[in-house]
Each structure stands twice: as structure tokens, then as C-alpha cells.
C-alpha positions in Angstrom: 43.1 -26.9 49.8 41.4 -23.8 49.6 38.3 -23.5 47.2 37.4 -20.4 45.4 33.8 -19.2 45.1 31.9 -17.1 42.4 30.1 -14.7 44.2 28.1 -11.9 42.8 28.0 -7.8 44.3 24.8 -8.2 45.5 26.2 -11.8 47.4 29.2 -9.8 48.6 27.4 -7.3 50.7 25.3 -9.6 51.9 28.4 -11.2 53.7 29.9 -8.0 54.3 26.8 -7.0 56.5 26.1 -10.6 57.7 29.8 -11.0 59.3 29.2 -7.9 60.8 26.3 -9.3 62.1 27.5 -12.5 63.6 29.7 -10.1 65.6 27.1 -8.5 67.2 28.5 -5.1 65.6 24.6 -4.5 64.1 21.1 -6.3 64.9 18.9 -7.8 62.8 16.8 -4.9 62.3 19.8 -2.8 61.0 21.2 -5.6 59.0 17.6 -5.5 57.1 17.6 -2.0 56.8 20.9 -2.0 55.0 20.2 -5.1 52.8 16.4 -4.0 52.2 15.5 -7.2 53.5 12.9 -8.5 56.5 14.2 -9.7 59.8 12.7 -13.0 59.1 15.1 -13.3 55.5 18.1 -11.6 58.3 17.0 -14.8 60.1 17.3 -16.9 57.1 20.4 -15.2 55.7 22.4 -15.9 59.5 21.3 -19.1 59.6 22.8 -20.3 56.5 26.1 -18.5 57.0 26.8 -20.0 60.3 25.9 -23.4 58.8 27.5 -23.1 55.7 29.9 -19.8 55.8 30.4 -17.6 52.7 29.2 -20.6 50.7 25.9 -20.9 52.2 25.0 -17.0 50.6 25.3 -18.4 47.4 22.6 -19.1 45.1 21.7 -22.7 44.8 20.4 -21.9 41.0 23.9 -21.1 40.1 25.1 -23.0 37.0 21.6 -25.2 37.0 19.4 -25.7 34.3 15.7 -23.6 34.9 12.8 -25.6 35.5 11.2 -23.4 32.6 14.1 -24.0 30.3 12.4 -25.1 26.9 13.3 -28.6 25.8 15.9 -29.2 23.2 12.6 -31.2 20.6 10.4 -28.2 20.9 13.6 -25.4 20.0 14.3 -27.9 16.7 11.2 -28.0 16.1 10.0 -24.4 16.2 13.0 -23.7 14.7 12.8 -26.1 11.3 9.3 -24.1 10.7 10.9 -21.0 11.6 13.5 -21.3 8.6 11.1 -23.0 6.1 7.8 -22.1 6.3 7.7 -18.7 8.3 10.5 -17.4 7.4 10.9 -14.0 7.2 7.8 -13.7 9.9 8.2 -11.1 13.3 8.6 -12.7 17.0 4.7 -11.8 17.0 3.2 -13.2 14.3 5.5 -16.9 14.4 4.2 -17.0 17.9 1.2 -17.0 17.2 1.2 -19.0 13.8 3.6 -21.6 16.4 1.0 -22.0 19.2 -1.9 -22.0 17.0 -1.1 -23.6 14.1 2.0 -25.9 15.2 0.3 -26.8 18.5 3.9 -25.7 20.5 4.0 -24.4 23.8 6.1 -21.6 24.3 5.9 -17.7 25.1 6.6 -15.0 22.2 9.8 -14.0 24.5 11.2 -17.7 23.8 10.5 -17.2 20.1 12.2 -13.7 19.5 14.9 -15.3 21.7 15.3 -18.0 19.6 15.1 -16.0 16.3 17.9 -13.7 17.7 19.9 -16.3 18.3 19.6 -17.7 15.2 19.8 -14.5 12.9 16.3 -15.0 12.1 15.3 -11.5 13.4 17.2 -8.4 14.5 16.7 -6.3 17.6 15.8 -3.1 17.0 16.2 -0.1 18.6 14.0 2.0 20.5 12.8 4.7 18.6 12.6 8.8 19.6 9.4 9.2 21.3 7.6 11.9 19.8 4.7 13.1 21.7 1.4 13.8 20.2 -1.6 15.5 20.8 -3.7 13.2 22.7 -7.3 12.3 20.7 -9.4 9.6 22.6 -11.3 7.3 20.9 -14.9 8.3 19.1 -17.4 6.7 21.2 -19.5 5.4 18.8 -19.3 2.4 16.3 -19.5 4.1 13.0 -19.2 7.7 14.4 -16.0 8.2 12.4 -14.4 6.0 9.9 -10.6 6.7 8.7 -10.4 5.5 5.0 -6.6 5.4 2.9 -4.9 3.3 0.6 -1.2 2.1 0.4 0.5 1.1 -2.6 2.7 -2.4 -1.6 3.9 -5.3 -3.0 0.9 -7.1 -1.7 1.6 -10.4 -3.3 5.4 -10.0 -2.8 6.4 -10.8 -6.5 3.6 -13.6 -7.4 1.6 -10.8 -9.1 1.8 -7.2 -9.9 1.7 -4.2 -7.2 -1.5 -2.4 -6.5 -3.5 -0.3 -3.9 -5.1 -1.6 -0.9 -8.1 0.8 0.0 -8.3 0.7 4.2 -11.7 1.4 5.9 -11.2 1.2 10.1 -13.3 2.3 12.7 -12.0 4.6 15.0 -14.2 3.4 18.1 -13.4 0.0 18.1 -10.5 -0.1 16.0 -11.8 -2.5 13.5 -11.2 -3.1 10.1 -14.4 -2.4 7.9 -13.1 -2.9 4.7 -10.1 -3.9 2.8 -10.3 -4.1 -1.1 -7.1 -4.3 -3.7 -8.1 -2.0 -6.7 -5.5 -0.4 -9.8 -5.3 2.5 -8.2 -6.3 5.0 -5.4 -9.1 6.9 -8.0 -12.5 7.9 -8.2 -14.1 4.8 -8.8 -11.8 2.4 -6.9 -13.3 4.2 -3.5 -16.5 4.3 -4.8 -16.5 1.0 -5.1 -15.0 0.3 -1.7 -17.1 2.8 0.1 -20.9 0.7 -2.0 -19.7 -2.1 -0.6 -18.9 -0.9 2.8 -22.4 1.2 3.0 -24.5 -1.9 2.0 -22.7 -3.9 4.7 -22.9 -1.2 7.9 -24.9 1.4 6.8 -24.2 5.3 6.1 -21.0 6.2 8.5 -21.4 10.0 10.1 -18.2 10.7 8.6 -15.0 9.6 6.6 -11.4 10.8 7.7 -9.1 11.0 4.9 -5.6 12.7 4.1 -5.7 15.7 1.5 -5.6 13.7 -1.9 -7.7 15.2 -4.8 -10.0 12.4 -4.8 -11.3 13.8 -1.5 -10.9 17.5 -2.2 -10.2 20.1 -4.5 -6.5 21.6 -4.3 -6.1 24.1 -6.4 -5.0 27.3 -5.3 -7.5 29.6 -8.0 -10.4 27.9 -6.5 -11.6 29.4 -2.9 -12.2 27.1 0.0 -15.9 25.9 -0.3 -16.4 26.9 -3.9 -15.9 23.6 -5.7 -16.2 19.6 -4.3 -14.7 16.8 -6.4 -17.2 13.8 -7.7 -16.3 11.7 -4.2 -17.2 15.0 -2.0 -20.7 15.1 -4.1 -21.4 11.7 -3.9 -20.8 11.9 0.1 -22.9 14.5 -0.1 -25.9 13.2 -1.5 -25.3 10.5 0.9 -25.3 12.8 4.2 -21.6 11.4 5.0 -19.0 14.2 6.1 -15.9 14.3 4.5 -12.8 15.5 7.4 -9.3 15.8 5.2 -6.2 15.8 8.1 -3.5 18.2 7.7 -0.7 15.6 9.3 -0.3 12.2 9.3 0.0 11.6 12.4 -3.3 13.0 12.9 -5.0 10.3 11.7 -2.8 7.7 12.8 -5.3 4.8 13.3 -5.3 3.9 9.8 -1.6 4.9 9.4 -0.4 2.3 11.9 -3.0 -0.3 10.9 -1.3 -0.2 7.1 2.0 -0.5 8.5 1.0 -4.0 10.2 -1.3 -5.1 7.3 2.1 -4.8 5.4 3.4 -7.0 7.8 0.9 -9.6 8.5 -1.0 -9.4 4.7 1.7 -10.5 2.3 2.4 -13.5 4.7 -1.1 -14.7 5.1 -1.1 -15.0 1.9 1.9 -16.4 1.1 0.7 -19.5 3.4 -2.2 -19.7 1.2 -1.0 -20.1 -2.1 -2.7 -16.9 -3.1 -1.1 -15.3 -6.1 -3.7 -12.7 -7.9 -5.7 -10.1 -7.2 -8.9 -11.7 -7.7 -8.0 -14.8 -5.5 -7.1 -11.6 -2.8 -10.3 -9.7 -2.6 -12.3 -13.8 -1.7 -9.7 -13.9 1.1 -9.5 -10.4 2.9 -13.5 -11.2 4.9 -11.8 -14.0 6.2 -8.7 -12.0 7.3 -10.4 -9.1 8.3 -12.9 -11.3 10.6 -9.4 -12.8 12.5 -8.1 -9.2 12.5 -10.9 -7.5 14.5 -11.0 -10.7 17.1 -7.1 -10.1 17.9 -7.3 -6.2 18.0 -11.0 -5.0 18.1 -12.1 -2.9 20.9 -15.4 -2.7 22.4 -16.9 1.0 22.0 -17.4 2.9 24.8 -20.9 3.8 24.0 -23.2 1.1 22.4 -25.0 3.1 19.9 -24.4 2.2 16.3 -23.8 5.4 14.9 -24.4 3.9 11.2 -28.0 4.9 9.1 -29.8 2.8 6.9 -30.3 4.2 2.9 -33.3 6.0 2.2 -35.3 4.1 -0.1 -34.9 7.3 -2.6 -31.0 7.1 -2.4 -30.1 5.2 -5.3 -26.7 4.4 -4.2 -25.2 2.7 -7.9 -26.5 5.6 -9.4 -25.3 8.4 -6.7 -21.4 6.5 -6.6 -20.8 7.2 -10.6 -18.8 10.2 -12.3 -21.2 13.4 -13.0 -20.8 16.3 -15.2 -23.3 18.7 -15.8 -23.9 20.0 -19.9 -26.3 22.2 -21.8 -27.9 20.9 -24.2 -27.7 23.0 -28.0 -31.1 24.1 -30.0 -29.8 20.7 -32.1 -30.3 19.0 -28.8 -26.4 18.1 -28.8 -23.4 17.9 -25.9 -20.1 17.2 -26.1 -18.8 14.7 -23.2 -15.1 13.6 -23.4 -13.8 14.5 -27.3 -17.4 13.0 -28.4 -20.9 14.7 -29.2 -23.8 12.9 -28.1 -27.3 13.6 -30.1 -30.5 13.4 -27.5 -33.4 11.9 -28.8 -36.8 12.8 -28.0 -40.1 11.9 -28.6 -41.4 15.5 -27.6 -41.4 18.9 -29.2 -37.7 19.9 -29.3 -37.8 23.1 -28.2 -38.5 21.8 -24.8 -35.0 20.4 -24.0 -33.0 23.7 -25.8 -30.7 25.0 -23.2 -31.9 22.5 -20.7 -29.3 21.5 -17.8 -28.5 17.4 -18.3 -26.4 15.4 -16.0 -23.6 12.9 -17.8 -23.4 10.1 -15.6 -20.3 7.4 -16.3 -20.0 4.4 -14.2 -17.0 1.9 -13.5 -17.8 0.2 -17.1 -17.4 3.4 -18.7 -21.3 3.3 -19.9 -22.8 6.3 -20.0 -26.3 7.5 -19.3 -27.3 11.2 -19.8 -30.2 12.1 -17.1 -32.6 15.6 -17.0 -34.7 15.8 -14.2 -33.9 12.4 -12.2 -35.1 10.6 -16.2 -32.7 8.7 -18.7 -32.7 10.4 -22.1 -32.2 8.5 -25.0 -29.1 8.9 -27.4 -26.9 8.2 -30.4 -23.3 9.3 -30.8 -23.3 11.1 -33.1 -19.9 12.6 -33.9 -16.4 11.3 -32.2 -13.3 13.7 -31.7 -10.0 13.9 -32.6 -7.6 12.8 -29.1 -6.5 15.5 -27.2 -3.9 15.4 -24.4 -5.3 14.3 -21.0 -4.5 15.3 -17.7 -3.1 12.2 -15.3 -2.8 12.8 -11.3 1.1 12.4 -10.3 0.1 8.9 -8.4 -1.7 7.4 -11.6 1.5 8.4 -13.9 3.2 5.1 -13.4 0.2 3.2 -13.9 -0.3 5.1 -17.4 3.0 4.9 -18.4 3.3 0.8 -17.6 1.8 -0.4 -20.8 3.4 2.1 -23.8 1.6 2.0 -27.3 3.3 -1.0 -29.4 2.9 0.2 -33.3 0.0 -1.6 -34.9 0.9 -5.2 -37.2 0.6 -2.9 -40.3 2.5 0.3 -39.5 4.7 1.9 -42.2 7.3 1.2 -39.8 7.4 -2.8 -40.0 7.2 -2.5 -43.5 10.2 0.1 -44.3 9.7 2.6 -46.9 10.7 3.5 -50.3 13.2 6.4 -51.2 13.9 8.6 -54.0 17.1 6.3 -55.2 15.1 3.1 -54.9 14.1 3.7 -58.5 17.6 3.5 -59.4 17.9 -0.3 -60.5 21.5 -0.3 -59.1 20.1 0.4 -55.6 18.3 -2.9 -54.1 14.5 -1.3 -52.6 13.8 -1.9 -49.1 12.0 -5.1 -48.3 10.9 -6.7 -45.1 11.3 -3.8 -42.9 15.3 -3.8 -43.4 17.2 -0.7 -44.8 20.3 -1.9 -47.3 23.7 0.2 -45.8 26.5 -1.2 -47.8 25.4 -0.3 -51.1 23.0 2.5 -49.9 26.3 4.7 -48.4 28.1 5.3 -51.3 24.7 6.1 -53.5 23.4 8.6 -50.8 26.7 10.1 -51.5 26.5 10.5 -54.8 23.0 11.8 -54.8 24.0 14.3 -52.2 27.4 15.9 -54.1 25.3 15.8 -57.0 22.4 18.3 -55.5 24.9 20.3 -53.9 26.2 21.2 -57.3 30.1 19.4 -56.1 29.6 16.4 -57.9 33.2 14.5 -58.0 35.0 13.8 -61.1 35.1 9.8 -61.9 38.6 8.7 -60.8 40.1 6.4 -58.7 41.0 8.9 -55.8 37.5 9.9 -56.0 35.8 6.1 -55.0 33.6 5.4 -52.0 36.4 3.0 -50.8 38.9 6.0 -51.1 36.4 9.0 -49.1 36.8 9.9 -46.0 34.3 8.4 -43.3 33.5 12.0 -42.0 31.9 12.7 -45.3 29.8 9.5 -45.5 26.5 9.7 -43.9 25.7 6.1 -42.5 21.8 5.1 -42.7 22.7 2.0 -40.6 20.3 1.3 -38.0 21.0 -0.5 -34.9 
């Protein structure tokens, strides 16, 4: 009985070209021209097929387990972790939480194997390549350092959104600072940026997108002619500010947020960490296994970072100034509020004198006149006027709206006109009365209108239309 073999194309023109072969029709060196194969694997092939015939072409691995097949413990048991306690983790990161936290020995193409299999993960598809230009590296550790922040749900539900400010390297590629603030303001990155300066030193420069924080955007002011409070704090300091007009053009710290998004919110997940507080003790600990995995070595090894002058006062340089003149009463006004200066000299001294209003993240004050604290009493508070909130701080201003006080008119109620009419019941308890109320207000209102209704039956609040009853009712 014959027997039928599973041959593949590549098996078929093997024999095609070997049979041919046998017959003397080509030699060896032809056959292994055709077959891009060596005389000594001709030698092989011929061998096998007069041994063996068509059979002996086949491959012996055919319908055989491979020697690096994973056993059947280690798949159920990457794969119970993989659907309990890292679920919802990339082929990347499981493999390395797997081999280095599971102790299991298998490659990250096994893992997104098994996760596709599984439904665990999805294959994506290639994106469009969109070419760039091509920027090499700085070569210098602290020659340029790309700051941004991303608002994310960083705790994924255990606590409220916020901001993660981004500090990176561009030399090496390593993460300098990572801090989770309100808000991407003033003195969120001037707090990032202390912390980051008394840690490295004073970067050459910071590479940021075009957000007012960083630069002024108004249209009526000229290029040059104005610098917002981080631009003259980075001033003082000798640290260049370079705003990017794309994106993509500072990409570094555009591609590291997209895989702190990733690798963040998981971290912490596995650690039980649920505020912002408990957050900001873990990220030197994550940013320390961060720049072992992906840090680069620089190409130059000259630290491009400078210490602080010992004249830099860098608390003092990193809070919110405003420039005033002070009245002949020695007065300013600062935020709806007038400040009174007091002095020990003659007065005249400090009339018209230039003073510097200092505010730091606390909201304390301090006015200064020559590099020297003046002393001060408030002396007369504003009434509130309307304030000007950036479009990225709106929903944080709008998240808590004003409740009325425990004693407003409003939880009380309020008395009316026909509440001194003992057949109308007064409002108690912060509750209007609508039965009774109705057909009064009626009344009331026919009566000042001069079309008061004759006392009859037809003319009774049961018997008027509804269109000509005003309903107080609140609901």
C-alpha cells in the first residue's frame, strides 16, 4: 500500500533537482547552484535520497516536539501571574517582572506569545514611519536637559489625577527628576527644578514646549520684551531657557512619558501605593532602576552641571516677583491688598523707591529694596475682583465649587410680604409652603393689578385655570 508524504515547496524542488541528479542529467555543482546549497550538502542531499527516496528529503523535525519548547509547569505558571497579579502589563515589562521577580526562565518572545494566545495582549500594527530630522545626542551630561509634565491617571483610580513634572538628560538619557505636583504652574517647576539644582548642579540649559510658564505668548508683546517669573528665575541662575516649536522636536521626554505611563501606574500598583505623598518617597527608587535599564553613557565625560555661587540664594531667586513703587505714605498695593512699609528712617527716603514683592509656595510674603527685607503691616484688604486662570488650571479651579456658608439666607428661607397675613403659614426651616401659598400669591397679584375677582364659587382657586396660577414649588 502506497503511503502519502507531506512535503513542503522548498522539499519538492529539492527532489525535482535531485532526481535529475541521480540521472546524471546535472552535476553536483549545478544541482547546488540551483538549490543555493554547497556540494558537500548536494552530497548529503544524494545520499539520503538513494537510501531513503523521496522520504529521506523530509525533515526529521516534522510533527516533533522542539527541544526549546517551554514546559507545560512554567506556561501555568507564568500564566496564573500573568492573569492575577500583572495583569494588564506589556510583553516587556511581565518579562521582566517574570524572570526577575518570579525566578522563570523564558524569553520575552515566549511571553507575548503566550499573552496572545491567551487574549492577554493584542498585536499591534506597525505604525507609518514618519521620518524626522535627525538630532544626535548632546555630548555632555547636563549640557541640555528636556523638562515637561503630563497630566495621567497616575494612581489609576486609588487617588485623584495630577501632573507629573519630567526632568531627562538628553546625553545619557536619564531621568533626573520626576515629582507629582497639582498642576503644571509656576511654583510646581520651581520646586522641581530646587530640588533638581541642589542634587546636579546648574544645567546649561532647559528644553521645554511653548507653555506660558516658560514664555510669554501674547501677541501685543514683542519677542524679547517681556520674560515670565520662571524665565527670570533661570535667569538669575545662568540657565538657558530653549522653547521647541513641534513635538517631535523634543522627543526624548515625549517618548519617555509615554513609557512612564506605561511602567509608572503599575509599579505602583504592586506596591500598594495609593496617594501622592506615598508617590513622591517612591519615584528615587524608580528612577534609580529606570536609568540602569535605559541610561546611556555620554559621549564626552565632562559634567556639564555648575555648582551655586555662594551669592545665589536659590529659595529666595525660585519665588514669584513683582516689582512696586512705593507712595509718599510708603504704601503698595500687591493682589487686592495694600501693604504699609515700616521704617525706622526718615520717610522721605523710601518715597517713590522701586521694592520687589516676593511670594513663595506658602503664599508668605516678603517685600525687599535693595537685596533687604522691609518690615510691614497690612494695612487695608480689597474687595475680590475677577482673576485670570490659564486654560490648563480651569478644571483644577473649577473641581471644588463654593458650597453656601452654614448660615446663609438661603438654608434659612425668607420672609414675604404675605407672611404677615396670619392665614398664610411663614417659612420655617428653609422650606417654602405651595399649597396654601398658590392661591394667596393669586390673590395678592389680581388684587395689585387692579382685576381683583368677585367672591363666587366660579371664581375659587380649585376652579382657575392652571395657566393663571404661578407655582412657587421648588424642586
Amino acid at each position: 500500500m502506497e503511503t502519502l508524504l507531506e512535503m513542503s515547496a522548498k522539499e519538492i524542488n529539492r527532489l525535482e533537482v535531485l532526481q535529475r541528479l541521480d540521472k546524471k542529467q546535472l552535476s553536483q555543482k549545478e544541482a547546488g547552484t540551483i538549490l543555493s546549497l554547497g556540494v558537500r550538502q548536494i552530497k548529503r542531499l544524494l545520499k539520503a535520497y538513494r537510501l531513503e527516496g523521496a522520504r529521506g528529503l523530509v525533515s526529521k523535525q516534522r510533527g516533533r516536539v522542539s527541544n526549546n519548547c517551554l514546559s507545560a509547569e512554567i506556561k501555568r505558571q507564568a500564566l496564573d501571574v500573568l492573569k492575577s497579579k500583572y495583569q494588564g502589563f506589556g510583553p516587556t515589562l511581565a518579562h521582566e517582572k517574570l524572570v526577575e521577580k518570579e525566578k522563570l526562565n523564558l524569553s520575552k518572545e515566549s511571553v507575548r506569545k503566550l499573552m496572545i494566545a491567551e487574549q492577554l495582549w493584542k498585536a499591534r500594527k506597525a505604525k507609518k514611519v514618519v521620518v524626522h530630522q535627525l538630532r544626535e545626542r548632546r555630548a555632555c551630561f547636563g549640557e541640555l536637559v528636556q523638562i515637561d509634565g503630563s497630566p495621567h491617571d497616575w494612581f489609576e483610580g486609588r487617588a485623584e489625577a495630577c501632573v507629573l513634572l519630567v526632568f531627562i538628560d538628553d546625553a545619557t538619557g536619564k531621568l533626573l527628576q520626576l515629582q507629582f505636583v497639582d498642576c503644571e504652574s509656576f511654583f510646581s517647576y520651581a520646586q522641581a527644578a530646587e530640588g533638581y539644582v541642589r542634587q546636579y548642579g546648574k544645567p546649561v540649559a532647559f528644553y521645554s514646549d511653548k507653555h506660558g510658564i516658560f514664555r510669554v505668548n501674547q501677541r501685543s508683546v514683542g519677542p524679547g520684551l517681556a520674560i515670565t517669573q520662571f524665565g527670570r528665575a533661570m535667569q538669575e541662575l545662568d540657565i538657558q531657557i530653549i522653547c521647541a516649536n513641534t513635538p517631535q522636536a523634543k522627543g526624548r521626554v515625549e517618548r519617555v512619558i509615554q513609557t512612564l505611563q506605561d511602567r509608572l501606574p503599575k509599579e505602583m500598583r504592586l506596591r500598594g501605593i495609593a496617594s501622592r505623598t506615598a508617590g513622591n518617597v517612591y519615584l528615587p527608587e524608580f528612577i534609580q532602576d529606570f536609568n540602569q535599564r535605559f541610561g546611556e553613557e555620554p559621549r564626552s565625560a565632562v559634567n556639564a552641571h555648575r555648582p551655586l555661587n555662594p551669592k545665589e540664594h536659590l529659595a529666595h531667586i525660585l519665588t514669584w516677583q513683582e516689582t512696586r513703587s512705593l507712595s509718599k505714605n510708603l504704601t503698595l498695593q500687591f493682589r487686592n491688598t495694600v501693604y504699609q512699609i515700616q521704617t525706622q528712617r526718615p520717610t522721605y527716603t523710601l518715597r517713590n523707591a522701586q521694592v520687589t514683592v516676593c511670594v513663595n509656595a506658602l503664599d508668605e510674603i516678603s517685600i525687599c529694596y535693595k537685596d533687604q527685607q522691609l518690615e510691614f503691616t497690612l494695612f487695608q484688604p480689597q474687595t475680590h475682583q475677577a482673576q485670570v486662570v490659564l486654560a490648563k488650571d480651569l478644571d483644577r479651579t473649577l473641581s471644588t465649587p463654593t458650597q453656601p456658608a452654614p448660615d446663609h439666607p438661603w438654608r434659612k428661607g425668607f420672609a414675604t410680604p404675605l407672611s404677615k397675613n396670619k392665614n398664610v403659614p411663614a417659612a420655617r426651616g428653609g422650606d417654602i409652603p405651595t399649597s396654601s401659598f398658590r392661591g394667596h400669591f393669586y390673590f395678592a397679584l389680581t388684587e395689585r393689578s387692579g382685576c381683583f375677582p368677585h367672591p363666587s364659587p366660579a371664581n375659587s382657586v380649585a376652579s382657575m385655570p392652571s395657566r393663571n396660577v404661578i407655582d412657587f414649588r421648588l424642586g
